[in-house]
VOVOTOR-489388 format. One record per residue (C-alpha): residue number from 1; x, y, z. Coordinates in nm, 3 decimals. Example, Ala and Ser with C-alpha at 12.3 -4.5 7.8 and 13.67 -1.06 7.14 Angstrom:
% VOVOTOR-489388
pt n->1, X->1.230, Y->-0.450, Z->0.780 $
pt n->2, X->1.367, Y->-0.106, Z->0.714 $
% end
This chain:
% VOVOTOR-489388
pt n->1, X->0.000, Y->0.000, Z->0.000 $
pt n->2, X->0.091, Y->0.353, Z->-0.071 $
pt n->3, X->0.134, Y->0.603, Z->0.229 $
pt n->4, X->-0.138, Y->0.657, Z->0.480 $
pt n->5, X->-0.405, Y->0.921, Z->0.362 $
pt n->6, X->-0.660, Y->1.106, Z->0.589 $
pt n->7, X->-0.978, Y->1.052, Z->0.379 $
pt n->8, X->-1.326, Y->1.191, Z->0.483 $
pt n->9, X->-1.576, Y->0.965, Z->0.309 $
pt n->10, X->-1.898, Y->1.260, Z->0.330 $
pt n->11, X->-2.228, Y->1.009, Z->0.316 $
pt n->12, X->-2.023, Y->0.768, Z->0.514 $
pt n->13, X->-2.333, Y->0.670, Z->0.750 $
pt n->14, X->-2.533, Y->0.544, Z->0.412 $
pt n->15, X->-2.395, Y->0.180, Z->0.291 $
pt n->16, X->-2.225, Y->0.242, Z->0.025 $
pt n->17, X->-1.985, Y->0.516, Z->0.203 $
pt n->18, X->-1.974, Y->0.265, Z->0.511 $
pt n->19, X->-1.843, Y->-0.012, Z->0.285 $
pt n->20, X->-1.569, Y->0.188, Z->0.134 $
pt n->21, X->-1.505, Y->0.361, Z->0.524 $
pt n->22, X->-1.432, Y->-0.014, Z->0.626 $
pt n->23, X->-1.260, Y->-0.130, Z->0.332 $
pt n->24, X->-1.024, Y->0.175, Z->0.342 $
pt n->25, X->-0.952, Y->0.188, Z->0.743 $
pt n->26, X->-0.847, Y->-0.185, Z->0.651 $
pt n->27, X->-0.623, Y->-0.128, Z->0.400 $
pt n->28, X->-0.470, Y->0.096, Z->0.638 $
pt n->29, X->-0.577, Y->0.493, Z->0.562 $
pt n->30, X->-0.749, Y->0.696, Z->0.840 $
pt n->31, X->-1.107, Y->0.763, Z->0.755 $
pt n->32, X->-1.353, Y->1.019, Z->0.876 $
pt n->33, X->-1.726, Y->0.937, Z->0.795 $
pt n->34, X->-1.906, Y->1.281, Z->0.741 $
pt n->35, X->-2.252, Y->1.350, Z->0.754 $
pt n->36, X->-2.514, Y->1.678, Z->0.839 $
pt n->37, X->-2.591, Y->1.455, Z->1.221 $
pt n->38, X->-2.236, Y->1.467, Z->1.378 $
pt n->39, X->-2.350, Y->1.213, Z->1.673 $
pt n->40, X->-2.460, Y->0.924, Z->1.397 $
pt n->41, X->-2.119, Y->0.991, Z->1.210 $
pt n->42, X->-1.943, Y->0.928, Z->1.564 $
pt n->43, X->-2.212, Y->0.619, Z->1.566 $
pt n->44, X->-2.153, Y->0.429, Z->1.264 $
pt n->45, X->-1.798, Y->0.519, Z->1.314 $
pt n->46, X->-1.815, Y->0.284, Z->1.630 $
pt n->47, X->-2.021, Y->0.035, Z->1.447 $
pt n->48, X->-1.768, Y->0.001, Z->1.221 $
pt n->49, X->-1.474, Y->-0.006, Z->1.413 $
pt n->50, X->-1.612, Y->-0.309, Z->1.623 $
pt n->51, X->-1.575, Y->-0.507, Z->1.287 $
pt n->52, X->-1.166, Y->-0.452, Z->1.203 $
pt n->53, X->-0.933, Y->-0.584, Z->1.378 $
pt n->54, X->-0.720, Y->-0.275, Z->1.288 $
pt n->55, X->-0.822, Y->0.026, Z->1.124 $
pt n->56, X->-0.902, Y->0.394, Z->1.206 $
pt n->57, X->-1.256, Y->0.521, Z->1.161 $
pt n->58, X->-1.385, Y->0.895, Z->1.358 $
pt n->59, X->-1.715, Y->1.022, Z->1.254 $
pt n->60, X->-1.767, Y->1.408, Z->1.245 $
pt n->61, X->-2.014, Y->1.619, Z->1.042 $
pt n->62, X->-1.994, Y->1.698, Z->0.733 $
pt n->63, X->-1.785, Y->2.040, Z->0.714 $
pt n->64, X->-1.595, Y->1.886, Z->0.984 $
pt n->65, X->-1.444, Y->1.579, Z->0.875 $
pt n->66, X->-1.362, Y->1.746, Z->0.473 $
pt n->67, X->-1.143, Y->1.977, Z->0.664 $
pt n->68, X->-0.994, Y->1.713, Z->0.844 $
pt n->69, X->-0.896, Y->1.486, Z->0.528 $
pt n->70, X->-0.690, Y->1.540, Z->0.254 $
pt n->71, X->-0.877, Y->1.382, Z->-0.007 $
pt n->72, X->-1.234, Y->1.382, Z->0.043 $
pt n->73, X->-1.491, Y->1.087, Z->-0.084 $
pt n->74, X->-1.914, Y->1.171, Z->-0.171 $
pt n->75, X->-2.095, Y->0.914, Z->-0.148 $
pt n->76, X->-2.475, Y->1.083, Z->-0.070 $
pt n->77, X->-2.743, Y->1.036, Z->-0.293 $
pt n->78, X->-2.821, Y->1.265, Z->-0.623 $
pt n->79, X->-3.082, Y->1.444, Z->-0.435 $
pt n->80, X->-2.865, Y->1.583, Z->-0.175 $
pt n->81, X->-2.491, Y->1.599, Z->-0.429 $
pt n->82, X->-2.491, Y->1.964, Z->-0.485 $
pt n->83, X->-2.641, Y->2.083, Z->-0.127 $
pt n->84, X->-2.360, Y->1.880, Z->-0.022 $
pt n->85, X->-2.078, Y->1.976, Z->-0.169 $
pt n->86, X->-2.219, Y->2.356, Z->-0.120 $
pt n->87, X->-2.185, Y->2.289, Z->0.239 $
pt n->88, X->-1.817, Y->2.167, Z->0.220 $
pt n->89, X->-1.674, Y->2.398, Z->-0.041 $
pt n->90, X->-1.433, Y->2.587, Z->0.137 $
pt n->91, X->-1.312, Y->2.279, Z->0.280 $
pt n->92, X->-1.238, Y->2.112, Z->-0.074 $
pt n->93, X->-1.032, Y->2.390, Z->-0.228 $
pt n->94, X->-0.661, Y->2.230, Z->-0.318 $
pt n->95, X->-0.802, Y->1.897, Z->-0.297 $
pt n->96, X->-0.949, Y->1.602, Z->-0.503 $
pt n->97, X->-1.263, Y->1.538, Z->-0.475 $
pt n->98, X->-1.431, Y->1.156, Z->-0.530 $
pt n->99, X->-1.768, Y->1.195, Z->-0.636 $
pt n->100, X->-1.953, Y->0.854, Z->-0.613 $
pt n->101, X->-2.282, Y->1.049, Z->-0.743 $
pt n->102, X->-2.540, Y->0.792, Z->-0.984 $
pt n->103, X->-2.818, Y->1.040, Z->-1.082 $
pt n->104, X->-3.091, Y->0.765, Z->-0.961 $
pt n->105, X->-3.438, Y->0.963, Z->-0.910 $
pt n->106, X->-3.701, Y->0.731, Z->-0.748 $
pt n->107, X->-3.934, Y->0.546, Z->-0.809 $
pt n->108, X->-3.789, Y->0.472, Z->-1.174 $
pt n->109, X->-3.392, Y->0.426, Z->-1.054 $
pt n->110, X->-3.368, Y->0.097, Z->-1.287 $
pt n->111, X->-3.383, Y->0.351, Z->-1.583 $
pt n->112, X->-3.100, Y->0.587, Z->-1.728 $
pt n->113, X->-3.197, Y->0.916, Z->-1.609 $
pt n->114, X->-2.893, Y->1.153, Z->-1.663 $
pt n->115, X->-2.962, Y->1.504, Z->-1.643 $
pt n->116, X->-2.928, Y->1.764, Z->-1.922 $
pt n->117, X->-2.639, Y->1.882, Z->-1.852 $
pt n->118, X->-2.494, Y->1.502, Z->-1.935 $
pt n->119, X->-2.332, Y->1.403, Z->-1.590 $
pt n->120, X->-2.376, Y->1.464, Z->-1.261 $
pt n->121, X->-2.045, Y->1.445, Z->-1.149 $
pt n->122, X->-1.870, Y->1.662, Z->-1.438 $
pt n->123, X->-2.142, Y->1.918, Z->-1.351 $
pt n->124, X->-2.002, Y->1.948, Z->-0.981 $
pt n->125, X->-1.648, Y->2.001, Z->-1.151 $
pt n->126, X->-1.766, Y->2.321, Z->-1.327 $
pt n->127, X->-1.982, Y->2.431, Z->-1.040 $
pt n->128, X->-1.654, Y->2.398, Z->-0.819 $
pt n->129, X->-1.384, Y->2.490, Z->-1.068 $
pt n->130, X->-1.028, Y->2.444, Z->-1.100 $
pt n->131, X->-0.904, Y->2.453, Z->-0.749 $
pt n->132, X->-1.074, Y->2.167, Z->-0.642 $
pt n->133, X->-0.981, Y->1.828, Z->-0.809 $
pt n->134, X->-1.312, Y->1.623, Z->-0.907 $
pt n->135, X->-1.292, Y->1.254, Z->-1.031 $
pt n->136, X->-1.536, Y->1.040, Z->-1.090 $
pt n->137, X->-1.546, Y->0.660, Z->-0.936 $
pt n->138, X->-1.712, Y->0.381, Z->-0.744 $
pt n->139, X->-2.058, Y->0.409, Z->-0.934 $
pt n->140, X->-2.090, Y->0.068, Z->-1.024 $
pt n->141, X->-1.943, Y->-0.118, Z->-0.712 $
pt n->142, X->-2.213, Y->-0.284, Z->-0.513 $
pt n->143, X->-2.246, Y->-0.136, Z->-0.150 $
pt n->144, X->-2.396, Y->-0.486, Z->-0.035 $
pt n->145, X->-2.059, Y->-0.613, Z->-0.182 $
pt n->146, X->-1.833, Y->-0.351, Z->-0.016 $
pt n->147, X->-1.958, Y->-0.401, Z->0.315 $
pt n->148, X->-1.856, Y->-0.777, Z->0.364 $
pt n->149, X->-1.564, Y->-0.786, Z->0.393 $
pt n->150, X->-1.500, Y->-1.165, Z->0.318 $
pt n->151, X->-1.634, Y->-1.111, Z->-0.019 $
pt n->152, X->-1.442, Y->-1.061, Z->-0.310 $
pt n->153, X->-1.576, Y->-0.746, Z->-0.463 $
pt n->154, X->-1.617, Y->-0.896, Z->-0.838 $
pt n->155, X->-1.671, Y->-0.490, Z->-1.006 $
pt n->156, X->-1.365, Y->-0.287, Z->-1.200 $
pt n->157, X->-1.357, Y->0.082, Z->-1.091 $
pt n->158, X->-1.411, Y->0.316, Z->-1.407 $
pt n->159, X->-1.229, Y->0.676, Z->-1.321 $
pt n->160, X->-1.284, Y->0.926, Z->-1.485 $
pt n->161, X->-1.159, Y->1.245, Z->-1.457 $
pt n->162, X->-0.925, Y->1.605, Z->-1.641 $
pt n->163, X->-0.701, Y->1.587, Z->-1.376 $
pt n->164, X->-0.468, Y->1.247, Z->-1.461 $
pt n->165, X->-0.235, Y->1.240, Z->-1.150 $
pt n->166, X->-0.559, Y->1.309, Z->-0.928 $
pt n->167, X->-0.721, Y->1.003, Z->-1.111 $
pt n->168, X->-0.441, Y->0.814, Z->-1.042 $
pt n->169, X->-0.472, Y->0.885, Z->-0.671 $
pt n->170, X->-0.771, Y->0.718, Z->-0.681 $
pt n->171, X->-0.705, Y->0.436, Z->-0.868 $
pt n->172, X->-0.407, Y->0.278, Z->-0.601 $
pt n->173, X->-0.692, Y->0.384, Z->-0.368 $
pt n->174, X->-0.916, Y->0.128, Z->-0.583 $
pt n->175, X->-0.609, Y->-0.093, Z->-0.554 $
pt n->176, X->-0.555, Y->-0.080, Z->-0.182 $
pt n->177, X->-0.900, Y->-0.200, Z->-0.097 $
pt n->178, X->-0.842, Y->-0.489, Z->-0.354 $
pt n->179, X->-1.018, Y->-0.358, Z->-0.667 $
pt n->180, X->-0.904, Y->-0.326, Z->-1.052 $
pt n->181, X->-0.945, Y->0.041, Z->-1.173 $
pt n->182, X->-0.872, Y->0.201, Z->-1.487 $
pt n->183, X->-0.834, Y->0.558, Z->-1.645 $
pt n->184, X->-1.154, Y->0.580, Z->-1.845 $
pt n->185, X->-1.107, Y->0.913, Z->-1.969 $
pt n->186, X->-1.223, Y->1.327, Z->-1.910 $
pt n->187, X->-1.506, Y->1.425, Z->-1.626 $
pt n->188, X->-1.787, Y->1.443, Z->-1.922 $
pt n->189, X->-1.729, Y->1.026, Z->-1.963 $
pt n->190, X->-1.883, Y->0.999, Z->-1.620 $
pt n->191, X->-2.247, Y->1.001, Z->-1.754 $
pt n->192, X->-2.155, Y->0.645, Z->-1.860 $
pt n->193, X->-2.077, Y->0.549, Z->-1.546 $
pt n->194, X->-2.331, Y->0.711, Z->-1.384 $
pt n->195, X->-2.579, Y->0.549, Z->-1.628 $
pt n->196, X->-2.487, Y->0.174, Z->-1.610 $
pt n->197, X->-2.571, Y->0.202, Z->-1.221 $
pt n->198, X->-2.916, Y->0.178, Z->-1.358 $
pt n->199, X->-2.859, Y->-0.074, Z->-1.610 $
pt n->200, X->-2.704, Y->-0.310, Z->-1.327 $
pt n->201, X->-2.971, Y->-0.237, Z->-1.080 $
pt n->202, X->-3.203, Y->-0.306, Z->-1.343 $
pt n->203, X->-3.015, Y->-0.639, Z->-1.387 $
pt n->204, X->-3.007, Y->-0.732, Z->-1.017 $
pt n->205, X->-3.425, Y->-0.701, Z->-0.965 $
pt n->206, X->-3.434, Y->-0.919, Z->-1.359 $
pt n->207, X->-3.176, Y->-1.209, Z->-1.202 $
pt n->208, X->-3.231, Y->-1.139, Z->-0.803 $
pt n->209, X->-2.865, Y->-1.104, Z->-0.759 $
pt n->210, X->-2.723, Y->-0.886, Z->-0.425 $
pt n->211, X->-2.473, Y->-0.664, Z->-0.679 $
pt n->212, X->-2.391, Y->-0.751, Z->-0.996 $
pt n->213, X->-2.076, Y->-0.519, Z->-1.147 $
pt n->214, X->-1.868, Y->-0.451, Z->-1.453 $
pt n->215, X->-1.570, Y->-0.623, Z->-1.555 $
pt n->216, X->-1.323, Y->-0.425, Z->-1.814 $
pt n->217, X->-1.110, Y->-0.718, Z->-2.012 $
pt n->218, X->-0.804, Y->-0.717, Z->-2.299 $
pt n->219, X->-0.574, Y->-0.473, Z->-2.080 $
pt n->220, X->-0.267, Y->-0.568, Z->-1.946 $
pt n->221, X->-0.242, Y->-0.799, Z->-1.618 $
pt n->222, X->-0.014, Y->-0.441, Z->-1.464 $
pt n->223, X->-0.367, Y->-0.326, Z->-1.410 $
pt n->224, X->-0.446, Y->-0.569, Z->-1.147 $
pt n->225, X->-0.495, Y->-0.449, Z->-0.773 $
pt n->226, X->-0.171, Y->-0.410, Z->-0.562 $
pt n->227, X->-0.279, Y->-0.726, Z->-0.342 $
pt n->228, X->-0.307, Y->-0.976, Z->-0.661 $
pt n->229, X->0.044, Y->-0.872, Z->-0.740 $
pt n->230, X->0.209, Y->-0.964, Z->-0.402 $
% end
């Protein structure tokens, strides 16, 4: 593994942000779950400490814990992305931002719904600008997947993102907690990975499967996560 970041994953009491909290504390980082009720942060936080044998986990609100971190995960739903990231602005500037961000709108979240501007992530990066660092990752990785920690996660990580040494940040990240990730290009190729969250969610109610994910094949075995290679 890479040196130990301070990461605040914002949306960390929600199970897809718990699942990478855990996997990351694991793999050895020191996490900070974020969210608007400071006393459930510091909750789950517990919750999930009692299931590592090692690992650091804090909870903190929202503003809080992105101050706290250097690189700073989102992981809320597309209702609450841009009230969100509002709220922690000041805190992101100089940093890289992981936007997790599907744009599911209930009831009909087993169809593509992107919004008109194209992506939902990309559309943070301009609302933020240049000082902040936004890539795009972790769509398509189930949450019910992340959070057991004896299962192998079987989903590649598509990043996307302008800034290539901030994607790259994020892809040993991908690697540390035992994932394959790959460059998949600019901010604006987000919308496809915000879209197939759909399109597998619409394939786990057809096949009543727990998280069914992506799998990117024909690169080079240099690819694989860290761990594989050891």
């Amino acid at each position: 593994m890479r040196a130990t970041l301070s990461i605040a994953v914002v949306g960390g009491t929600g199970q897809e942000g718990s699942g990478l909290a855990l996997r990351l504390a694991r793999a050895g980082h020191k996490v900070v779950i974020g969210s608007r009720d400071a006393g459930r942060a510091a909750a789950r936080a517990a919750e999930l400490r009692g299931r590592l044998e090692q690992g650091e986990i804090s909870g903190a609100g929202n503003l809080e814990a992105a101050s706290a971190s250097e690189l700073v995960i989102l992981t809320v739903p597309y209702s609450a992305q841009k009230p969100t990231v509002k709220e922690i602005e000041a805190a992101l500037q100089g940093k890289v931002l992981v936007d997790a961000t599907a744009p599911l709108v209930a009831p009909r979240v087993s169809q593509v719904q992107l919004p008109e501007t194209g992506s939902a992530v990309a559309a943070v990066q301009r609302m933020l600008g240049e000082r902040v660092r936004v890539v795009s990752a972790f769509q398509n990785v189930s949450a019910h997947h992340l959070s057991d920690l004896s299962h192998e996660v079987e989903c590649d990580v598509l990043v996307c993102g302008d800034d290539r040494a901030a994607c790259e940040v994020v892809i040993a990240l991908a690697r540390d907690i035992g994932l394959r990730a790959f460059h998949a290009g600019p901010i604006c190729n987000s919308a496809a990975a915000e879209a197939l969250t759909s399109i597998l969610i619409s394939i786990n109610r057809r096949y009543k499967a727990p998280g069914s994910g992506i799998r990117i094949t024909g690169v080079a075995a240099d690819t694989a996560p860290a761990a594989a290679r050891n």
